[in-house]
Structure formats: structure tokens, C-alpha cells
C-alpha positions in Angstrom: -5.4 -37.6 -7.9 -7.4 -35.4 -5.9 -9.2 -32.3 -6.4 -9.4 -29.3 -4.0 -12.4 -26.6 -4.0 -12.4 -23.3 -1.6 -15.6 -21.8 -0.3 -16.0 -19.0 1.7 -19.0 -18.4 4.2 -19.9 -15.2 5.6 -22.5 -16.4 8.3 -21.6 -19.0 10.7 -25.1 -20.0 10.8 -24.2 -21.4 7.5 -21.4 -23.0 7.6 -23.1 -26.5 8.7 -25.6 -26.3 5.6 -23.1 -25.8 3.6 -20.6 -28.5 4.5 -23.9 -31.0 4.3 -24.7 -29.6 0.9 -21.1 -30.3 -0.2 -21.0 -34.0 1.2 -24.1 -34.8 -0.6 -22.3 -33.6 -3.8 -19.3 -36.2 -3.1 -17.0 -34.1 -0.7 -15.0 -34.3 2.2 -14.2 -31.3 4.3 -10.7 -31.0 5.0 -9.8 -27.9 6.2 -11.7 -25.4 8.5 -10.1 -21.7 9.0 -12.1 -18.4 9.7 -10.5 -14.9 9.0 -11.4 -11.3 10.1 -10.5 -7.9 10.7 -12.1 -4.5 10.9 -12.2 -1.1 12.6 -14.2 -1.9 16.1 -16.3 -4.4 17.7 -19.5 -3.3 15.2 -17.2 -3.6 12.4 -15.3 -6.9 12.8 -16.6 -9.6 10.1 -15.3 -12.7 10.2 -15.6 -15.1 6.9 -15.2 -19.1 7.5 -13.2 -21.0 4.4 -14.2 -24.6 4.1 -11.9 -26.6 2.0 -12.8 -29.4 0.3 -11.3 -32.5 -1.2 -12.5 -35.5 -3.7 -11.3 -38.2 -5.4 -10.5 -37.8 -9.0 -10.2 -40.6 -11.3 -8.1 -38.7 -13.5 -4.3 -39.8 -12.8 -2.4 -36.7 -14.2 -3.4 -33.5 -13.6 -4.6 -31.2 -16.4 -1.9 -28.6 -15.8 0.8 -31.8 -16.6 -1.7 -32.5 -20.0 -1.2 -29.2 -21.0 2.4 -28.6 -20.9 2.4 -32.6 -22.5 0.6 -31.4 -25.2 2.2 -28.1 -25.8 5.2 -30.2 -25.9 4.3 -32.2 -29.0 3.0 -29.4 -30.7 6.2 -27.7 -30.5 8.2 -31.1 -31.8 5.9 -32.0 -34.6 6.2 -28.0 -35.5 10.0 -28.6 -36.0 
């Protein structure tokens, strides 16, 4: 199972430190996307989105854990 994190940058000077910071942690960038609007040249900002991805060890996600569990909570209640 994998697990996904988001992170948004607001500096491309950044963006490098921050992908090397994440790799030491145990990541692997897979996904790079930047994003921007505004009113006029002055005003444009553009934001870079790194996502991430890692191996889990955990072999069923916790979403499937919950609805397992609030499944035998409801049969033992009846």
C-alpha cells in the first residue's frame, strides 16, 4: 500500500530544498504541477505542488479498517 502526501511551494527557489528534504525523510516525488493566476504581470503568483509517494507496510488502508470495524460493532450490537 502506498501513501500519498501534497505540498505546496510558493517560491521556486524552494522547490529543490524541499523535494531533498522529503527524500531524506523516505519519499519519492511523483508528481510535479505549478498553478497560478492573478490580475497582471505584478500580480501573477504561481505555487508548485510536489506530490509525494512511499511505501506503507500496512496492507489495508485505514479508511477499509474503519468501515471493518464499524461493521462488527453494528453486528455484535444486534
Amino acid at each position: 500500500m502506498k501513501e500519498w502526501a501534497c505540498v505546496q511551494v510558493k517560491h521556486h527557489n524552494d522547490v529543490g530544498e524541499t523535494i531533498e528534504e522529503w527524500q531524506k525523510k523516505g519519499w519519492r516525488l511523483h508528481t510535479y504541477q505549478t498553478a497560478g493566476m492573478g490580475a497582471g504581470p505584478m500580480a501573477y503568483n504561481v505555487y508548485h505542488y510536489l506530490l509525494f509517494e512511499r511505501e506503507n507496510d500496512k496492507k489495508t488502508p485505514s479508511s477499509a479498517e474503519a468501515a471493518a470495524a464499524t461493521a462488527a460493532a453494528a453486528a455484535a450490537a444486534t
